[in-house]
Backbone as JSON, one array per atom type, in Angstrom:
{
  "sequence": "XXXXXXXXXXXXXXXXXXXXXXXXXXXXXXXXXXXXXXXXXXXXXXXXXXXXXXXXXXXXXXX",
  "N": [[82.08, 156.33, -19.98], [81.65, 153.61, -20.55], [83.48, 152.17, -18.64], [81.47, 152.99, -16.94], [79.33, 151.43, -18.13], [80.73, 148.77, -17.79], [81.03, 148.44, -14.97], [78.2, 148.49, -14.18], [77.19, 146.15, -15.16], [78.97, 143.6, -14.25], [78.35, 143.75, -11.32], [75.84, 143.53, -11.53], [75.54, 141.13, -12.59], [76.86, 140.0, -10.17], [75.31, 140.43, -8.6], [73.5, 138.7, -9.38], [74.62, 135.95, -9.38], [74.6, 135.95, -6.04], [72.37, 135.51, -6.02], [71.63, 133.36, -7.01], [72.87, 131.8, -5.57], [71.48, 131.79, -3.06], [69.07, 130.85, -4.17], [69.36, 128.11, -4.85], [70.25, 127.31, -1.77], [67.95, 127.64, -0.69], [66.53, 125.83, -2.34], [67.78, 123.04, -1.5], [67.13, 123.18, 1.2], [64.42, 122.98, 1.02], [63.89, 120.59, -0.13], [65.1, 118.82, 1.65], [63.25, 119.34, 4.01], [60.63, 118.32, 2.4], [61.68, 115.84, 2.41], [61.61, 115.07, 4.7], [59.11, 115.6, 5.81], [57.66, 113.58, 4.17], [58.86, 111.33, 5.23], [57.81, 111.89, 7.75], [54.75, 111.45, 6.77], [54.68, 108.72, 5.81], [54.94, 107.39, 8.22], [52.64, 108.04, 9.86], [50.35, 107.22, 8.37], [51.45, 104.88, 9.07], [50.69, 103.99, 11.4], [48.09, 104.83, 11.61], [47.26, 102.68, 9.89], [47.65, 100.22, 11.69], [46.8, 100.55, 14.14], [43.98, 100.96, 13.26], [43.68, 98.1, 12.56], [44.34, 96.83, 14.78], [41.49, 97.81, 16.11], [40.08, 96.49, 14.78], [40.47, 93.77, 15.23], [40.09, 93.59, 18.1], [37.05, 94.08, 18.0], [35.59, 92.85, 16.0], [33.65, 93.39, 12.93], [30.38, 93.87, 12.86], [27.96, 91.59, 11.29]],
  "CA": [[80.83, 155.63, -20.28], [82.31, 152.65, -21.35], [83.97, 151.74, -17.67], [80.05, 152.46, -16.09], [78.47, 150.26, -18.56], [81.14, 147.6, -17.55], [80.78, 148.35, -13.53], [76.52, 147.56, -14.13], [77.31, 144.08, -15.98], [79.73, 143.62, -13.13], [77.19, 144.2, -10.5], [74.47, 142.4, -12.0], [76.59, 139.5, -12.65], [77.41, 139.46, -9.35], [73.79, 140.2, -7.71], [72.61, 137.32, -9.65], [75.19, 135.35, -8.88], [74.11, 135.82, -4.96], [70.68, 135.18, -5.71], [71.63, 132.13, -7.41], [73.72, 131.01, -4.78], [70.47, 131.77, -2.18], [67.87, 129.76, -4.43], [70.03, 126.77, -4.79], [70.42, 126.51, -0.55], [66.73, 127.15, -0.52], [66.26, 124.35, -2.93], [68.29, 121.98, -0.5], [66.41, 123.08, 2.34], [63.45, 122.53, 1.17], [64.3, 119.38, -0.47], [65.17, 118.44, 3.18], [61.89, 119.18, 4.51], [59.6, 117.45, 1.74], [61.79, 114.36, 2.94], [61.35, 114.96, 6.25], [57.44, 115.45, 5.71], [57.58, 112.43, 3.92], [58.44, 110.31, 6.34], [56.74, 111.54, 8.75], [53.29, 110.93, 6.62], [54.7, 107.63, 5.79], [54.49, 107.04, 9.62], [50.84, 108.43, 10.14], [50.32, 106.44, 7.5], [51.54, 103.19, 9.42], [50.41, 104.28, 12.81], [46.97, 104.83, 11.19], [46.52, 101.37, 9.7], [48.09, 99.51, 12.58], [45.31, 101.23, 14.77], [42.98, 100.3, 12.53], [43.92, 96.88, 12.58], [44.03, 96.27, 16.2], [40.43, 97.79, 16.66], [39.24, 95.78, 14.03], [40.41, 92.65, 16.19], [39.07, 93.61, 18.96], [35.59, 94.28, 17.83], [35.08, 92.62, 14.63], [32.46, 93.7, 12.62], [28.86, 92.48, 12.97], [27.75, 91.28, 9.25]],
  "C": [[81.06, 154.11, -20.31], [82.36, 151.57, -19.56], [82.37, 152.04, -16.79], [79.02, 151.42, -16.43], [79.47, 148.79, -17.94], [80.82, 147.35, -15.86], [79.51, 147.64, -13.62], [76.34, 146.35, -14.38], [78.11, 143.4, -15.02], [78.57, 142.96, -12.08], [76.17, 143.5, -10.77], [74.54, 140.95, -12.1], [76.43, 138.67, -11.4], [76.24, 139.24, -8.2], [73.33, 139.06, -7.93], [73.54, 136.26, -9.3], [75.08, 134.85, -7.01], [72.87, 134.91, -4.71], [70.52, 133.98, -6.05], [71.96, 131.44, -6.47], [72.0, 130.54, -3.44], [69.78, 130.73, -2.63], [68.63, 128.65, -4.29], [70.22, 125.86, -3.2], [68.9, 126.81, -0.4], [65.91, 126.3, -0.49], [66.4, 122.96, -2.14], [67.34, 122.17, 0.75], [65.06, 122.26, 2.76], [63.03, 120.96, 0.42], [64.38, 118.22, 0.98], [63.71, 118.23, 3.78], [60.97, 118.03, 3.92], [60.23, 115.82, 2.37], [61.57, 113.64, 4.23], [59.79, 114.41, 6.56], [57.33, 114.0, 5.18], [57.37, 111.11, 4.56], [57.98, 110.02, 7.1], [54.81, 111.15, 8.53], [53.65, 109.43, 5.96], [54.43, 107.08, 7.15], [53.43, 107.14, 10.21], [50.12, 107.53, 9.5], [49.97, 104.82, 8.05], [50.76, 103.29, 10.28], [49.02, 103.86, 12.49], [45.89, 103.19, 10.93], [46.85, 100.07, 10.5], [46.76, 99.59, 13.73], [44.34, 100.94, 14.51], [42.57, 98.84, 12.82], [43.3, 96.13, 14.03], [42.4, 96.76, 16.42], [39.49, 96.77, 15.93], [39.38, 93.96, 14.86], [40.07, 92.49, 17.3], [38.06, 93.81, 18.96], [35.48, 93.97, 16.0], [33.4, 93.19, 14.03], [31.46, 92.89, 12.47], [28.57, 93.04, 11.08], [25.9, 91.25, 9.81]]
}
């Protein structure tokens, strides 16, 4: 009894230990991404008000 209760604590230990290992490169991954995304809506961002800009100098607005 003794040596199956220790195998399950074992085993469980060691499942969670996997699963830990998984979330943690998940974490990085998606850590990765959000920075990725980031920059790229920092760039939409620029693109956007650069665009802006130039139409606004070529056709100023009538007041």
């Amino acid at each position: 009894m003794t040596e199956n209760v220790k195998y399950t604590l074992e085993s469980t230990i060691d499942n969670s230990e996997r699963e830990l290992f998984q979330v943690d490169d998940d974490l990085e991954r998606m850590e990765r991404e959000l920075n990725e995304l980031s920059i790229y809506r920092f760039n939409l961002v620029k693109n956007i008000n650069e665009h802006k800009q130039v139409l606004l100098e070529l056709y100023p607005k009538e007041e």
